[in-house]
C-alpha positions as CSV (number, residue, x, y, z in Angstrom):
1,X,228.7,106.1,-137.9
2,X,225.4,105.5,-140.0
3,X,226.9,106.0,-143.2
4,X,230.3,107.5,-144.9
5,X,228.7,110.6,-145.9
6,X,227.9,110.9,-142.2
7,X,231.3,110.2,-141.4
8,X,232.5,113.3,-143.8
9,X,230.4,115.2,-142.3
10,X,231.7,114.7,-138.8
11,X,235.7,114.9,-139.4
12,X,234.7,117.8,-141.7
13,X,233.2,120.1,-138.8
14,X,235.6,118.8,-136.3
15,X,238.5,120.0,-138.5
16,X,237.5,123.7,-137.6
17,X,236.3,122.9,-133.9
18,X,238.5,120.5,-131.7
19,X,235.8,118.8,-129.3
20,X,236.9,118.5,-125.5
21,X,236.2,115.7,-123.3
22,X,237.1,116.8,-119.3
23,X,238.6,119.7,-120.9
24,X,240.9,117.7,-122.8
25,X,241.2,118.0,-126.4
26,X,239.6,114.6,-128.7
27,X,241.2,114.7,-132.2
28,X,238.9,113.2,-134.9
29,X,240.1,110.8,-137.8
30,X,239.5,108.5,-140.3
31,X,240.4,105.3,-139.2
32,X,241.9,102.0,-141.6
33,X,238.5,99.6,-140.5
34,X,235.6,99.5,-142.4
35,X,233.7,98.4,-139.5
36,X,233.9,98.1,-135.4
37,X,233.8,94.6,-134.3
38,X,233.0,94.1,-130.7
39,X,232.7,91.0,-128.3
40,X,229.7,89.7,-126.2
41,X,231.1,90.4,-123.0
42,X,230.1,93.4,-120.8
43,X,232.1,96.6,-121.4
44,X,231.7,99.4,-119.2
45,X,233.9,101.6,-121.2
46,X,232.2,101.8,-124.3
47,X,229.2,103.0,-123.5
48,X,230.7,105.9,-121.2
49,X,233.2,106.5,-124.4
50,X,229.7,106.9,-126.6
51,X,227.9,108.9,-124.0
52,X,230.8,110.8,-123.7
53,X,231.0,111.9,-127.4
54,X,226.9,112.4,-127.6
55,X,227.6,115.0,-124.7
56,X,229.8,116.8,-126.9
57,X,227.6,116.6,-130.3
58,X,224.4,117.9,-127.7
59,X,226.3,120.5,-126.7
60,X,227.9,121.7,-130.8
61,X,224.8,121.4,-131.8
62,X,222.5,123.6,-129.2
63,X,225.5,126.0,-129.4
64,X,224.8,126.5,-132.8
65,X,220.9,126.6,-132.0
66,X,221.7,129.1,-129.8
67,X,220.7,126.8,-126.9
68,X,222.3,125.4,-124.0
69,X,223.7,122.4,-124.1
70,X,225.3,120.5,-121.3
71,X,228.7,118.6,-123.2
72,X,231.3,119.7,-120.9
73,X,233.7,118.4,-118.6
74,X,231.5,118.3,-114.8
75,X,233.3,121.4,-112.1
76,X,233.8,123.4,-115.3
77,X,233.9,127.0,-114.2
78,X,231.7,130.0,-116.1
79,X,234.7,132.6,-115.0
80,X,237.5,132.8,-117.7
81,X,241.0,134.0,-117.1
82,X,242.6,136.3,-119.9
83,X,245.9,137.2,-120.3
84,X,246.5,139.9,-123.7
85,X,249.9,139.3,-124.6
86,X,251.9,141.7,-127.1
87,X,249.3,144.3,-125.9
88,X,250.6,147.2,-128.7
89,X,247.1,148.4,-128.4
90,X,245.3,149.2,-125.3
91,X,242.3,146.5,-124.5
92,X,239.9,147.7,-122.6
93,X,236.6,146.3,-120.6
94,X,234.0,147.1,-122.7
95,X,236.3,145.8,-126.4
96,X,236.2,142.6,-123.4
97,X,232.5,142.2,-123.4
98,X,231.9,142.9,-127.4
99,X,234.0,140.3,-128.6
100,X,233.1,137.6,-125.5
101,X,229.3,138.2,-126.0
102,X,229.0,136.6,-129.0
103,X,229.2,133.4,-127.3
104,X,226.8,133.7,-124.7
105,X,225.9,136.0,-121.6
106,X,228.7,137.7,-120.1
107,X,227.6,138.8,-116.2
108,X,230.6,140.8,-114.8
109,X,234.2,141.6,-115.9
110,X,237.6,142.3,-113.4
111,X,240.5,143.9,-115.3
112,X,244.4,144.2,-113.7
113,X,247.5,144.0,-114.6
114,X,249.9,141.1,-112.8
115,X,253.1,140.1,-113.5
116,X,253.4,143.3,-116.3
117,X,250.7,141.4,-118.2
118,X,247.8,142.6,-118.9
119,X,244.5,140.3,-117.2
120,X,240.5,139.9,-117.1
121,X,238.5,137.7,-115.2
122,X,235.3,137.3,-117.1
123,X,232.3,135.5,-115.9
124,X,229.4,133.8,-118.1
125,X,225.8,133.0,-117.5
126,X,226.4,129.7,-118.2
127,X,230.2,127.1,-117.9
128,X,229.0,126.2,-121.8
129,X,229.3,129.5,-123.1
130,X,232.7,129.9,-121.2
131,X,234.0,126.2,-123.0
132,X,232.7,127.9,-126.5
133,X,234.3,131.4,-126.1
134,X,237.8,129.5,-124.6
135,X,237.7,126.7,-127.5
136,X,236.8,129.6,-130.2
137,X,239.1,132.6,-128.6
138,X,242.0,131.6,-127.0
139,X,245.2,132.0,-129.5
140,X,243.2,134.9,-131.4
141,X,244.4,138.4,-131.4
142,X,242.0,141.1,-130.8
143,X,244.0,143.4,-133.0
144,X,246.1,142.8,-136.1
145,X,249.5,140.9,-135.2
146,X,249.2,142.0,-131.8
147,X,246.7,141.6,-128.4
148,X,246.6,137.8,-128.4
149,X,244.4,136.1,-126.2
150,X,245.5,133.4,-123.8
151,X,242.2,132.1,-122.0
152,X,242.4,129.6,-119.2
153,X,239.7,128.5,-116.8
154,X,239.8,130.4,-113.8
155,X,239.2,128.3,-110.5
156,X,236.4,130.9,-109.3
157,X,232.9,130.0,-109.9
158,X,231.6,133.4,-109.2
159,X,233.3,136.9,-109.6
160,X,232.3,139.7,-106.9
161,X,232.3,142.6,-108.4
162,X,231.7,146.2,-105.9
163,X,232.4,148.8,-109.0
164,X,230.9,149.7,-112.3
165,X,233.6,151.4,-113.6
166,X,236.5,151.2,-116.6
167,X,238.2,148.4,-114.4
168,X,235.2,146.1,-113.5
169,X,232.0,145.8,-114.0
170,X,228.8,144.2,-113.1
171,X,226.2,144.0,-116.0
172,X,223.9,143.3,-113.8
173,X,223.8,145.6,-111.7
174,X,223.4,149.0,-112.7
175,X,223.1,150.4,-109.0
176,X,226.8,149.5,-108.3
177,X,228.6,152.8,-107.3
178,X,231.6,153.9,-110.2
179,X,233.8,154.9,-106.9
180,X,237.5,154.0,-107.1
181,X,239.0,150.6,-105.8
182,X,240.1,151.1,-102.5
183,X,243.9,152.4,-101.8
184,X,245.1,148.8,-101.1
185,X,243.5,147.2,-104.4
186,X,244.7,150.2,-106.3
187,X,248.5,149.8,-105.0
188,X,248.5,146.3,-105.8
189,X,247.2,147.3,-109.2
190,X,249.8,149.9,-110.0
191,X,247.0,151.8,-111.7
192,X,244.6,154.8,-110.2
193,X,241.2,154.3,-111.8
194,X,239.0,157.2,-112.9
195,X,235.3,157.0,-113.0
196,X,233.6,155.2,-114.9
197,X,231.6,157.4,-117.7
198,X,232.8,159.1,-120.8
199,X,236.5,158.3,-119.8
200,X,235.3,154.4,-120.6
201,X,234.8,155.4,-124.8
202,X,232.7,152.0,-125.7
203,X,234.8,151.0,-128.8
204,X,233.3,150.7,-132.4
205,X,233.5,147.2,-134.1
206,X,234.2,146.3,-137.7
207,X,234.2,142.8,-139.0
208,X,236.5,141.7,-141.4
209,X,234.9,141.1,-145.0
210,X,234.6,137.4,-145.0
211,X,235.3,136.9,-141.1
212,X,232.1,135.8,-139.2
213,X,231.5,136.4,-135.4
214,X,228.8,134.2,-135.5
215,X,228.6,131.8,-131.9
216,X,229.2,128.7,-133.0
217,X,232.8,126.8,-132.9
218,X,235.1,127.0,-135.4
219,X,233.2,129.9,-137.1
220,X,236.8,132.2,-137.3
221,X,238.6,131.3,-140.2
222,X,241.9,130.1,-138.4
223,X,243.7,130.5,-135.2
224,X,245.6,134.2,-135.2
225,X,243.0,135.3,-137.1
226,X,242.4,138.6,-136.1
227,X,238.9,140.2,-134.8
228,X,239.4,143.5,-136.3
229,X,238.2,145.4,-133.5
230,X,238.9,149.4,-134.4
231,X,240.3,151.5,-131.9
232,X,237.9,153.9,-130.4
233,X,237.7,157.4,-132.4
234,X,239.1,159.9,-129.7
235,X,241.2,162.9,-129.4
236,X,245.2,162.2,-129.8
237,X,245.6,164.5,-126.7
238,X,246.0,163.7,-122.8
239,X,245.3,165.8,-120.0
240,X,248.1,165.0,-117.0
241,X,247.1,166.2,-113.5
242,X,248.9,165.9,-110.4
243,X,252.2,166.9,-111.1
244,X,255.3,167.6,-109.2
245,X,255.5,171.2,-110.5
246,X,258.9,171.7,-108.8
247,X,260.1,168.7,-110.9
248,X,258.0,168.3,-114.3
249,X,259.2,169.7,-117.6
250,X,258.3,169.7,-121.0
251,X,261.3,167.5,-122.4
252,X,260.5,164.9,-119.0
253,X,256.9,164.1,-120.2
254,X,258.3,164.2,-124.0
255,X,260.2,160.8,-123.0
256,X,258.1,159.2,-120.8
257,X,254.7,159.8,-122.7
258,X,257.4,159.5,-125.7
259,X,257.8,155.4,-124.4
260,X,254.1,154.5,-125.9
261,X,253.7,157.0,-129.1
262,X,255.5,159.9,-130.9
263,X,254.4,162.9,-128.4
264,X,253.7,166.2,-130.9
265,X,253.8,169.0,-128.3
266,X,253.5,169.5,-124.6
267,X,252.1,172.1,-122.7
268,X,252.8,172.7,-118.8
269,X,249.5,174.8,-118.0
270,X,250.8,178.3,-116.9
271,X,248.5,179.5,-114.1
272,X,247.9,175.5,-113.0
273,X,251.6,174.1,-113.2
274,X,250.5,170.6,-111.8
275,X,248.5,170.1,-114.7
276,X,249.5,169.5,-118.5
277,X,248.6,168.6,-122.0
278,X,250.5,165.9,-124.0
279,X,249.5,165.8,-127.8
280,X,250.4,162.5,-129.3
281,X,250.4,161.5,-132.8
282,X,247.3,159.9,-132.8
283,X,244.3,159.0,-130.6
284,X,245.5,154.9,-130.3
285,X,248.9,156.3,-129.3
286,X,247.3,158.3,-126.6
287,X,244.8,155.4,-125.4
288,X,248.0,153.4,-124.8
289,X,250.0,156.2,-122.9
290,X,246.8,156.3,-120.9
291,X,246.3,153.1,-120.0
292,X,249.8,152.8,-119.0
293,X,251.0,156.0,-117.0
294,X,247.7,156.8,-115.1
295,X,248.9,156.2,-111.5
296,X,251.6,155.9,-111.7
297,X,254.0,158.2,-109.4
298,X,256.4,160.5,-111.2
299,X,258.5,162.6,-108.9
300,X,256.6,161.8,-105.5
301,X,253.4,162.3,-106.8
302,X,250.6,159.6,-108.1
303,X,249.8,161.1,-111.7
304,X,246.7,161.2,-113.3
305,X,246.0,161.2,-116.9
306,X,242.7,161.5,-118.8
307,X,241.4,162.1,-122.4
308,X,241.1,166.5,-122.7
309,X,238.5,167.7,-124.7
310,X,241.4,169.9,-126.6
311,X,241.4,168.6,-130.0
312,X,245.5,170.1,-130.3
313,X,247.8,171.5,-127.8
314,X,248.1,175.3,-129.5
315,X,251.3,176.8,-129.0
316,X,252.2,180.5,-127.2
317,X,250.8,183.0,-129.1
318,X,253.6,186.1,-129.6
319,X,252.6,188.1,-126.8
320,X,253.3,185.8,-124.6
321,X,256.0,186.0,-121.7
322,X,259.3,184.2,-121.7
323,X,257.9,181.6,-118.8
324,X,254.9,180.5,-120.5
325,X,256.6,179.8,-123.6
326,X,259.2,177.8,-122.2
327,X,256.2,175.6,-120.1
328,X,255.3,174.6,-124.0
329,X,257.5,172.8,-126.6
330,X,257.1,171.5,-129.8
331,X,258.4,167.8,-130.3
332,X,257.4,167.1,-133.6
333,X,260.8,167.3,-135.7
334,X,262.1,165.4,-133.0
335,X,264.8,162.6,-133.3
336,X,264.1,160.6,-130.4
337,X,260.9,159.3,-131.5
338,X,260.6,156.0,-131.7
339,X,257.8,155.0,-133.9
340,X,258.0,157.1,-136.8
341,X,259.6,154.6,-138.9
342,X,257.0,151.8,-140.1
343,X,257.5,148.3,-138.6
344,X,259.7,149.2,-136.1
345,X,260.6,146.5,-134.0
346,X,259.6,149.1,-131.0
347,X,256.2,148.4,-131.7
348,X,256.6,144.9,-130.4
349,X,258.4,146.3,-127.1
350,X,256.0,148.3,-125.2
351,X,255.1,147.1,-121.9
352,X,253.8,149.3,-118.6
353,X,256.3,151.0,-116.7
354,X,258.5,148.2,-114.1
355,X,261.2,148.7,-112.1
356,X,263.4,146.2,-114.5
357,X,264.3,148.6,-117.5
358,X,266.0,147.1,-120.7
359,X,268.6,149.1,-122.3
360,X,270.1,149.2,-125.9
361,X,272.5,150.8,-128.3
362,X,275.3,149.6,-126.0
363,X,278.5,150.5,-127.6
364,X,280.9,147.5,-127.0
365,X,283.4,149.6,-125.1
366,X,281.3,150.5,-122.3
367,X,281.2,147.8,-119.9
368,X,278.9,146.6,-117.0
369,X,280.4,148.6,-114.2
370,X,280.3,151.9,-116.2
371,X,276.3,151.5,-117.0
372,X,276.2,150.7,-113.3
373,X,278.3,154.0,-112.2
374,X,276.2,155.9,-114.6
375,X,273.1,155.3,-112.5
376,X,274.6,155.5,-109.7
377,X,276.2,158.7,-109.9
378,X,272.8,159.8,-111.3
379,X,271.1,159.3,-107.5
380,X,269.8,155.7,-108.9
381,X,270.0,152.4,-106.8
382,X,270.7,149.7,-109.1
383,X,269.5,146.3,-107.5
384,X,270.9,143.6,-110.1
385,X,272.4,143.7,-114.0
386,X,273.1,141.6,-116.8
387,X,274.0,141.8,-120.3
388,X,271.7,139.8,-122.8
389,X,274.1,136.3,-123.4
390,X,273.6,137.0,-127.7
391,X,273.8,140.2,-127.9
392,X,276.0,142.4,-125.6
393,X,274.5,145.5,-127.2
394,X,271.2,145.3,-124.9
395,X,271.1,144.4,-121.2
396,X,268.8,144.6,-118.4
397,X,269.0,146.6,-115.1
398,X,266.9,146.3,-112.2
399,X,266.1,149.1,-109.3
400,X,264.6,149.3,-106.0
401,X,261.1,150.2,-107.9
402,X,258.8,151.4,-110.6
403,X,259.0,155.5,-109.6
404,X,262.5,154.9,-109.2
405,X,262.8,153.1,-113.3
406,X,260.0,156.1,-114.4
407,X,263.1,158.4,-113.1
408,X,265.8,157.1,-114.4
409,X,264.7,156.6,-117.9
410,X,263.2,160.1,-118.1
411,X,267.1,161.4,-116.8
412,X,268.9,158.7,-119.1
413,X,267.5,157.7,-121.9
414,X,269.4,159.3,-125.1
415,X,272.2,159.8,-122.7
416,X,275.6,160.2,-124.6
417,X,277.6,157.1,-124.4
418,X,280.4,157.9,-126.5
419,X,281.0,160.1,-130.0
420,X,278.4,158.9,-131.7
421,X,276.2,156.3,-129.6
422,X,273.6,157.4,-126.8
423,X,271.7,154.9,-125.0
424,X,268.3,154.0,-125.8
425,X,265.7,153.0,-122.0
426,X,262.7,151.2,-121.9
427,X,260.4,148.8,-120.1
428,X,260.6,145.6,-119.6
429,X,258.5,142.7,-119.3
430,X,261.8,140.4,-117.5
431,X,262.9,140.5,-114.5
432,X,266.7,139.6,-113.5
């Protein structure tokens, strides 16, 4: 370098913003020599090494400028793939295009779910901006302790999007139709989309004192760090349409809706039996039971479930008959919900519904064949099994598919194992 204090300078900002050279990471140091001593002859590689790390300052430094530097490795795709581990909270498209814009202009967003994860493609104007949002983004977590971002590049150079709606979007196009994905896309999907428009609830955004967004790398205080993003302010209560009203019951949504938040009351509509109202505890609760359960298929039928504009589900009023008091139940001295107490390790096990469920509270006298006859004899077909090698008390059992798990954990879970243990289903993220 020119001088020491230029040196300082250098090692300083790299600290807080590992360079990449070919999308490899370059790891800055003080070295023992004083000086760099070099020979007469003709060296090809140090001049590429130089121009190499003059790429990378161009491209810091008209970051910072906001402009658009060129430092990055040559094929480098603009299109990002994000995977959202530990997702406790729901992530949704637009809390996507807040946080990514802040380091340059995103163009179009897919969002799936693959492999029980949930995924984004994201595409930016420009490959530079999609180097500075991976180098800055990826290990973060959108929320506090959970919704950590994995961010690879993905091998697409362009995204094609054909629907503005709460699963993908085109921000530049604003004539794109907000029809559903077609039947095909949807299966593969596991998810039913509903039109994009209120249903989407644009999240609000609250920086944490101290915690700049600003776009230039190495501007979040430290990897994990997280962005603070607030859940959006909605109602805590779900409209679910499309039931199986031969088959539905107040205590059978309690547990499945009960699998992503502590469900207060439920009410099976009494002139419209195929619709109902679930009333969790709160409005993040209800979010994540949202994102989760709509479209799935519960008893035959693909389910539907949406944000209703009732602020609480009320309960019968005394004249009412003996039926429509019995379509609506009150949960909310229950026993079997599973967040109420704080820090509960559930809140780290919430995953969307597979056909692999993970059980627990295994007493150690029931063994695998008697778990296996209990599903069995319960109209279940159980595909594979295996206890957890450390801890026999848990295991994991695998049926023929999703509606099939959604079932059996709705007929099974708290099921009475022996005087004083019941077993405890949920999803999992493993498959046998």
């Amino acid at each position: 370098m020119a001088s020491e204090e230029a040196a300082v300078t250098m090692v300083n900002y790299y600290a807080s913003a590992t360079p990449t050279i070919r999308n490899q990471p370059v790891f800055i140091q003080y070295s023992t020599h004083r000086e760099l001593k070099t020979d007469s002859l003709p060296n090809q590689r140090a001049p590429a090494a130089l121009q190499a790390i003059n790429a990378v300052a161009m491209h810091s430094g008209s970051m910072a400028s906001g402009g658009e530097g060129r430092g990055l490795a040559l094929g480098q795709s603009p299109v990002l793939r994000i995977i959202v581990e530990n997702l406790f909270y729901p992530v949704t498209l637009e809390v996507l295009q807040q946080i990514f814009s802040k380091y340059g202009s995103v163009l179009k967003i897919i969002t799936f779910t693959r492999n029980n994860q949930f995924q984004a493609l994201l595409q930016f104007s420009d490959a530079v901006h999609a180097q500075h949002a991976k180098a800055s983004l990826d290990g973060q977590n959108i929320y506090n302790g959970c919704c950590t971002l994995r961010i690879d590049f993905s091998k697409l150079s362009a995204l094609n999007v054909k629907y503005n709606n709460d699963k993908s979007r085109d921000f530049t196009r604003a004539d794109l139709p907000s029809g559903e994905l077609e039947p095909a896309a949807a299966a593969a999907f596991g998810v039913a989309l509903p039109p994009y428009g209120p249903a989407a609830f644009p999240p609000t955004f609250h920086q944490h004192a101290g915690l700049s967004m600003a776009a230039v790398p190495g501007s979040l205080v430290s990897p994990r760090v997280s962005l603070q993003v607030a859940p959006p302010a909605i109602h805590s209560v779900l409209l679910v349409s499309n039931l199986n009203s031969e088959s539905v019951s107040p205590h059978c949504l309690f547990i499945l809706f009960g699998v992503y938040g502590d469900v207060q009351r439920v009410k099976i509509l009494f002139n419209k039996k195929e619709n109902a109202l679930v009333q969790m505890s709160d409005a993040t609760q209800a979010q994540l039971a949202m994102s989760h359960l709509n479209g799935q298929r519960l008893y035959g039928n693909v389910i539907r479930v949406t944000l209703s504009k009732h602020p609480v589900v009320q309960l019968p009023r005394g004249g009412a008959g003996q039926e429509e008091q019995a379509l609506t139940r009150d949960f909310s001295g229950s026993a079997l919900h599973r967040f109420k107490k704080p820090g509960s390790k559930n809140f780290n096990n919430i995953f969307p519904p597979s056909a692999t469920l993970h059980l627990s509270n295994i007493p150690s006298s029931v063994s695998e064949d008697t778990l296996k006859d209990l599903f069995s004899s319960s109209g279940f077909t159980v595909k594979a099994f295996k206890f957890f090698q450390k801890d026999r008390k848990m295991a994991l059992m695998q049926l023929t598919s999703v509606e099939e798990a959604i079932e059996a954990l709705i007929a099974l879970h708290d099921h009475q194992l022996d005087h004083n243990q019941h077993l405890r289903v949920s999803f999992s993220k493993s498959t046998i």
